[in-house]
Structure formats: C-alpha cells, structure tokens
Backbone as CSV, one residue per row, in Angstrom:
resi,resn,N_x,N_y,N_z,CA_x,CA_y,CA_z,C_x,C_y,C_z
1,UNK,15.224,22.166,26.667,15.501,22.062,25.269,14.658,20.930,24.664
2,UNK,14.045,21.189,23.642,12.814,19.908,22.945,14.101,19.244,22.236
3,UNK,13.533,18.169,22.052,14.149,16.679,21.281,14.064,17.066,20.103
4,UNK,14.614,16.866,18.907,14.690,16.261,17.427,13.891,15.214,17.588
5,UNK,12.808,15.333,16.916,11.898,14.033,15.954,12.993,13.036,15.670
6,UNK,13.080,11.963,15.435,13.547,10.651,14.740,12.594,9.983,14.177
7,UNK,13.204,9.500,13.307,12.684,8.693,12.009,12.644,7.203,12.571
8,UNK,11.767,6.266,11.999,11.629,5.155,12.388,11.367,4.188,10.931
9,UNK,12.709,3.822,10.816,12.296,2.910,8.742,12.406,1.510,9.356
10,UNK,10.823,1.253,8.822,10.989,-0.503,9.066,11.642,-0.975,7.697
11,UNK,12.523,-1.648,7.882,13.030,-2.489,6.723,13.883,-3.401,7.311
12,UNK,14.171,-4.160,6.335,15.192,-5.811,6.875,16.012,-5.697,5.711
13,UNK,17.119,-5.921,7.038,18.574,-6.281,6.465,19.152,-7.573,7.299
14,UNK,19.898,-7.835,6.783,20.902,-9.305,7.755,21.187,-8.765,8.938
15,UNK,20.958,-9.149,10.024,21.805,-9.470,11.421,21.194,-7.902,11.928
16,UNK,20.002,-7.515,11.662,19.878,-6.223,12.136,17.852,-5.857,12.469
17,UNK,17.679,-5.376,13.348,16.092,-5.721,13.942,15.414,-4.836,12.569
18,UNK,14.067,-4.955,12.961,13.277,-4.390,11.838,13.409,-2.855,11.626
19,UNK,12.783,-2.596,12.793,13.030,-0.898,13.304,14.428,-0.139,12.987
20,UNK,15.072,0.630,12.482,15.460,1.348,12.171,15.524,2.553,12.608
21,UNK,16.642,3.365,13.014,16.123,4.747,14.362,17.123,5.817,13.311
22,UNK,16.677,6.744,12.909,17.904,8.440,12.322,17.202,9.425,13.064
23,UNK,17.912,9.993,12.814,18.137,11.713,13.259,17.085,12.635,11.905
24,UNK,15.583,13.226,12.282,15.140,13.263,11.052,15.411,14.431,10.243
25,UNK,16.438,14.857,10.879,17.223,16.028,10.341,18.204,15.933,9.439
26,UNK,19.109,15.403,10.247,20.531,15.005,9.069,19.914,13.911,9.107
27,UNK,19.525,12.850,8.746,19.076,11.669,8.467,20.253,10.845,9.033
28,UNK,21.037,11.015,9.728,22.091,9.956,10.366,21.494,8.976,11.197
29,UNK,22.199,7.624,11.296,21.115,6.643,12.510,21.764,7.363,13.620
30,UNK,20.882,6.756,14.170,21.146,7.215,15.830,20.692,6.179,16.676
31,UNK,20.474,6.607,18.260,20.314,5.910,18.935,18.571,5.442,18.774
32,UNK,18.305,4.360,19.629,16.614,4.098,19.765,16.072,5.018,20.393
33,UNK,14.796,4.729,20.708,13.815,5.453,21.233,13.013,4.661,21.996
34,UNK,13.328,4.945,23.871,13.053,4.534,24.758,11.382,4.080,24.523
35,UNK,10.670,5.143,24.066,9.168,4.413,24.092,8.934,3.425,23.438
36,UNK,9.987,2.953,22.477,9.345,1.761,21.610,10.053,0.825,22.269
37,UNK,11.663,1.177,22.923,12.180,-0.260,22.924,11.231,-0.839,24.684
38,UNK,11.025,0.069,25.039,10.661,-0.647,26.316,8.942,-1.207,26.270
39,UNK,8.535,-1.014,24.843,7.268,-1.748,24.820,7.240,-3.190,24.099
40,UNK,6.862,-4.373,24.834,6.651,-5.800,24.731,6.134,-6.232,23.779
41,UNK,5.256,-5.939,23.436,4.629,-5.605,22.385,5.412,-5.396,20.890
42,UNK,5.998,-4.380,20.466,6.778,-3.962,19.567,7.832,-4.693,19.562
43,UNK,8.729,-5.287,20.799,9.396,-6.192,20.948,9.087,-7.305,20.058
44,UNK,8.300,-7.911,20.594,7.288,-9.381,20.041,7.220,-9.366,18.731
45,UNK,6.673,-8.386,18.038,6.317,-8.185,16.967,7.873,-8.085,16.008
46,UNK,8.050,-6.933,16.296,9.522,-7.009,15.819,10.465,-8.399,15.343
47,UNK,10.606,-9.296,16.631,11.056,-10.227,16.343,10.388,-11.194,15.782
48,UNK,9.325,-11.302,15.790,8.457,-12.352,14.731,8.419,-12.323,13.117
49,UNK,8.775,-10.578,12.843,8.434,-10.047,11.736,10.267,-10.181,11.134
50,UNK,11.098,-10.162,12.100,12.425,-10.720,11.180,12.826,-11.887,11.125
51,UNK,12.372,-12.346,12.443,12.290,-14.166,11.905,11.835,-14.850,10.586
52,UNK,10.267,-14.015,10.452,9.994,-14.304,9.007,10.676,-13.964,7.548
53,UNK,10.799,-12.696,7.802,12.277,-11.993,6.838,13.416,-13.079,6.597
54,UNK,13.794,-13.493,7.593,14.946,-14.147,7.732,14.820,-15.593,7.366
55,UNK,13.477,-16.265,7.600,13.197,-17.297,6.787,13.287,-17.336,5.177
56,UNK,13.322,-15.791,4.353,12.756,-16.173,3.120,14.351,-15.983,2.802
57,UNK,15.447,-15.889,3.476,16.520,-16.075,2.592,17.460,-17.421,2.289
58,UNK,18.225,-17.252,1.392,18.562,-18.335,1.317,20.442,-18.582,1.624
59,UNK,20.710,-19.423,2.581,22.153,-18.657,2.691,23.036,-19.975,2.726
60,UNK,24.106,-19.861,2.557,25.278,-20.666,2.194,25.806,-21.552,3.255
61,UNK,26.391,-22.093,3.035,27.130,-23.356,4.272,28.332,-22.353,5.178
62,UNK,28.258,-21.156,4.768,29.544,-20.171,5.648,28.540,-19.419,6.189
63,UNK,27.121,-18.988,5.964,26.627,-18.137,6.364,26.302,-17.077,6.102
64,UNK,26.351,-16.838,5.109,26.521,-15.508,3.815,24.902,-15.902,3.222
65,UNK,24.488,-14.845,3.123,23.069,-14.408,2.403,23.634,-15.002,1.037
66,UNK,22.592,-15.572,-0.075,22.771,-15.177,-1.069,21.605,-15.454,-2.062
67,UNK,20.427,-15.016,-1.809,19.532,-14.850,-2.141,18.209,-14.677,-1.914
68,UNK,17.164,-14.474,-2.396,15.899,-14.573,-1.500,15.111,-15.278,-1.847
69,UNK,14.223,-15.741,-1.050,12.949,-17.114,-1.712,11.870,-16.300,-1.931
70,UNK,11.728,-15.555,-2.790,10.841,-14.913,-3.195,9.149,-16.007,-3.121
71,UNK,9.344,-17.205,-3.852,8.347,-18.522,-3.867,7.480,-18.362,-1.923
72,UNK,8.445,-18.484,-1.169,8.219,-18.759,0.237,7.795,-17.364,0.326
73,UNK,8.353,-15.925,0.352,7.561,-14.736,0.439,6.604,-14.338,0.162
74,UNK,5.962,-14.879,-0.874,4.681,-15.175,-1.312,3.634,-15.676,-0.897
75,UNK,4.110,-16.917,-0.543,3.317,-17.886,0.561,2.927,-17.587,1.948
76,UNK,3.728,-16.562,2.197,3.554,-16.280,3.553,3.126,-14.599,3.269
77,UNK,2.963,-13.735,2.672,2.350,-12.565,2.420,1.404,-12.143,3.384
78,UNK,0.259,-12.862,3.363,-0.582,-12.374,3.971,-0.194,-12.598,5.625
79,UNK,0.787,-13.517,5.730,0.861,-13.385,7.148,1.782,-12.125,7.181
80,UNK,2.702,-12.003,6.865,3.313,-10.693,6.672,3.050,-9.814,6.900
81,UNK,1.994,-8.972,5.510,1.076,-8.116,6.079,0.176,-7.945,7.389
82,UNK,-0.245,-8.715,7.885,-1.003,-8.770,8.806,0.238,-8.261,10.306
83,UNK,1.113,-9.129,10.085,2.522,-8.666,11.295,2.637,-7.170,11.068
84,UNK,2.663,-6.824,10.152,3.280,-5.245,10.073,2.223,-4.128,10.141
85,UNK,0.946,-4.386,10.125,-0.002,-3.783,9.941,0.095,-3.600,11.694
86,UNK,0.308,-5.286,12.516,-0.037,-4.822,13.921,1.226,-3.797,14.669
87,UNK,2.371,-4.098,13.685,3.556,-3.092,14.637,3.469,-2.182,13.837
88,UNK,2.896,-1.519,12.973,2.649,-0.156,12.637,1.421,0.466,13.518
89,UNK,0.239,-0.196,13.953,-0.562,0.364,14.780,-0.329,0.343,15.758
90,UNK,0.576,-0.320,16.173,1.206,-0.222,18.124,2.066,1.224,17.428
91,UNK,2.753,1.600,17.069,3.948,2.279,16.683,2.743,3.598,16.729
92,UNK,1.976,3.818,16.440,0.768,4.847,16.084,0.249,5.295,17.543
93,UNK,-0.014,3.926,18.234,-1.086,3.842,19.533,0.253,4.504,20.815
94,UNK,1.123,4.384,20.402,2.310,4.578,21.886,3.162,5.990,21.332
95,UNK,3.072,6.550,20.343,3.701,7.496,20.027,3.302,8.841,20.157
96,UNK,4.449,8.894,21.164,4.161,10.609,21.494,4.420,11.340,21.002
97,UNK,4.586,11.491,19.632,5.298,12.730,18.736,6.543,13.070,18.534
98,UNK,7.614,12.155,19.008,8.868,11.878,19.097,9.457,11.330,18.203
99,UNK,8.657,10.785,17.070,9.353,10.093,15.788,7.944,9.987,14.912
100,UNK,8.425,9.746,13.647,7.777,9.463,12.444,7.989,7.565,11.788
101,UNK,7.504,7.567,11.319,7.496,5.996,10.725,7.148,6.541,9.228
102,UNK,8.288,5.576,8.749,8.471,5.426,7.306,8.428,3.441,6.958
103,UNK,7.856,2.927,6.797,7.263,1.456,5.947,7.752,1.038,4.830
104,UNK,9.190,0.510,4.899,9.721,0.354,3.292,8.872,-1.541,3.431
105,UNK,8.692,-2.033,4.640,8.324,-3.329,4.102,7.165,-3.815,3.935
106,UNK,5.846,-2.986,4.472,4.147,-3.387,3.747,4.162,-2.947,2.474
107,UNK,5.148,-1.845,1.567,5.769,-1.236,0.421,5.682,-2.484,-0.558
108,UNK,7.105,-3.020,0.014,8.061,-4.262,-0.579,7.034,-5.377,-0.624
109,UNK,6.551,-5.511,0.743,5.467,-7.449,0.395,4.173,-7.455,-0.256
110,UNK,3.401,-5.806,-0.397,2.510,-5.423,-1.123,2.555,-5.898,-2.647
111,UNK,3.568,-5.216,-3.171,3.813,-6.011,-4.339,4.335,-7.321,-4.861
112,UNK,4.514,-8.183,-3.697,4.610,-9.749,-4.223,3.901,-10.415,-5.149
C-alpha cells in the first residue's frame, strides 16, 4: 500500500519546532517523517532557526509571549533568510517524494 504525501509548513509558534508535519489530504497534523527527523542537518538547522524566532519575542516575568521585536527581526533578516534558504534546500536534497514543503517563514521575514 503507497503512503499519503504529507505536508511540511515551516512556521513558528511558541514551544513548538519549525517543521510542521499534516496529512496532505485532510490537512490534519500528523505524525513526522522519519527522513527528515533522522537527518542532523535539518535537526541543526531547525533548532537554530527557532532559537532565532524565539529571540525576537518579547515575553513576561510568567512566561507568556506578548509580543514581537519586530526592531530585532529586522536586524537579523538576512541572517534569517540565509537559515531557511539552507533548511529548505536540505528539505529538497533528502526528499523522496513523501512530502511537500509549504514556507510561511522566508514569506513572513521577506517582507520585513
């Protein structure tokens, strides 16, 4: 029996990795996808690229998000871009036809 394609949406949210995994059918999340999580690489990247995310917010003495440093997102743009450009071409170079990639965040920092 062949696999269902899955979807792969990079975007950042609080307390949650970049990558993003659905079902590209019913669009429900689902589980990961062994080829990406077991590459070091995408790993690396991944976490560098929400560390930075996670730098531009601004959050409260309880821990609660409550805003973004848009000023600091700016400043750091081009490093940005450059992070996502390399885990979109690993994501390209290791993919066996098992998922699609959708980019809500070279989207989002493009227009800073």
């Amino acid at each position: 029996m062949k696999k269902r394609k899955k979807l792969v949406r990079l975007m950042f949210d609080y307390y949650h990795e970049i990558t993003w995994f659905y079902d590209l059918k019913t669009g429900d999340i689902t589980d990961s996808i062994d080829i990406i999580d077991d590459d070091g690489e995408i790993k690396r990247l991944n976490d560098e690229i929400y560390d930075l995310c996670d730098s531009f917010i601004i959050w409260d003495e309880d821990g609660i998000p409550q805003d973004f440093d848009s000023n600091k997102a700016r400043a750091n743009k081009t490093k940005m871009l450059d992070l996502l450009k390399k885990l979109n071409d690993r994501l390209d170079e290791i993919n066996d036809g098992s998922y699609v990639v959708e980019d809500y965040l070279t989207e989002n920092y493009s227009k800073l």
